[in-house]
N, C-alpha and C positions, 0 to 999 in steps of 0.2 A: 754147311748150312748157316748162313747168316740168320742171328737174332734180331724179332723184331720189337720195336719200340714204340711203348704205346705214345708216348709224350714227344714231341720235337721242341727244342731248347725254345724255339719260338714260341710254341705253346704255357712253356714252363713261366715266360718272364710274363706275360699275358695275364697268367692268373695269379702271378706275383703282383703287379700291377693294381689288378681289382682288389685285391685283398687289402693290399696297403687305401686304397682309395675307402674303401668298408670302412677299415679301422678306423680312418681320419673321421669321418662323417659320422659315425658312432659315439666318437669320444667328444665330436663337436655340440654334439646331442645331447650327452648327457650332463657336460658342461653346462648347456644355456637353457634345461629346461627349466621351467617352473613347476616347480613340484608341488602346486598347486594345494599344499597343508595349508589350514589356517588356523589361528587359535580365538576360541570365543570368548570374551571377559563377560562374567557375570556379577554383578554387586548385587547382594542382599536379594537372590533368586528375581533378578531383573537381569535383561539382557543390556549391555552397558555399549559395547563396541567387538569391531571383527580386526583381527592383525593378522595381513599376509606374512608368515614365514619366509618369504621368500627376499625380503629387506631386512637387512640386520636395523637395529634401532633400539634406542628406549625408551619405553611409555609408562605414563606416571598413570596412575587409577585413584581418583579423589571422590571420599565415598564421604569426606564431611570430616570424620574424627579420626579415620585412621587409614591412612593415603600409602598406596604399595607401587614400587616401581618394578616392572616386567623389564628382561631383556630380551631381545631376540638375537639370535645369532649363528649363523651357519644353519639356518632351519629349524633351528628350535626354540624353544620359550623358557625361560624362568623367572621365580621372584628373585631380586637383586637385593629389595630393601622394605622393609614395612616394620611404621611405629606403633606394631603392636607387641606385648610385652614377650611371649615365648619365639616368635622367630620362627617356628617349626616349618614354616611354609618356606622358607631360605634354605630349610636341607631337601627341598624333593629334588635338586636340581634341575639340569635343563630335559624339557617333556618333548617329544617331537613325532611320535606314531597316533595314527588314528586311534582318538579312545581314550589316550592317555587323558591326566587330568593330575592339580595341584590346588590346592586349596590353603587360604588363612581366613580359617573361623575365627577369629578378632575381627577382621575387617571386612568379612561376609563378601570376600572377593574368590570368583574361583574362574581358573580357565581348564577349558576343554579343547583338546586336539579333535580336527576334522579334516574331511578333504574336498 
C-alpha cells in the first residue's frame, strides 16, 4: 500500500514563497512606521511646544533664566544640558513610553510622553 502525502513539493515551495514575501513586508513595516509618540514641553505649567519622536534632533527650551537642551533620539527624549545648579533632570535619562515624564524644577521645564 502506498502512502499518501498530504503536501506536494509544489505546494511546499508555495507556501515557502508566501512566508518569505510575509516576513519581507512585516519587517518593511515596522522599519518605516511612525510610531507616532510625541513629547510635550511644558515651561512653568504653560504648554510651550510638541516634538515628534520620530526625528532624531536637538531642542533648546528658553524659559528666560534657565534655558535646557532636550535630545531626541531613536524615539526618545531627554535632558542633555540645563544651567540650573543640581542637574538632577540630566540623570532621568532618555523617556520614550506613554506617560512617562522628566522634570527640572530650576527651570520649571517638564516633558511628558504621549501618542
Amino acid at each position: 500500500m502506498e502512502k499518501q502525502q498530504f503536501f506536494k513539493k509544489k505546494d511546499l515551495i508555495i507556501v515557502a514563497v508566501l512566508l518569505i514575501i510575509a516576513l519581507a513586508l512585516g519587517g518593511f513595516y515596522l522599519l518605516t512606521r511612525d510610531t507616532g509618540a510625541k513629547a510635550q514641553i511644558t515651561v512653568n505649567g504653560v504648554k510651550d511646544q510638541v516634538i515628534s519622536l520620530s526625528k532624531d534632533g536637538t531642542y533648546h527650551v528658553d524659559n528666560g533664566e534657565l534655558p535646557v537642551t532636550l535630545e531626541v533620539k531613536d524615539g526618545a527624549i531627554r535632558f542633555i544640558n540645563s544651567k540650573c545648579p543640581d542637574h538632577i533632570c540630566e540623570g532621568f535619562g532618555f523617556i520614550s513610553q506613554e506617560g512617562d515624564y522628566a522634570v527640572c524644577m530650576p527651570a520649571g521645564v517638564a516633558v511628558t510622553i504621549y501618542k
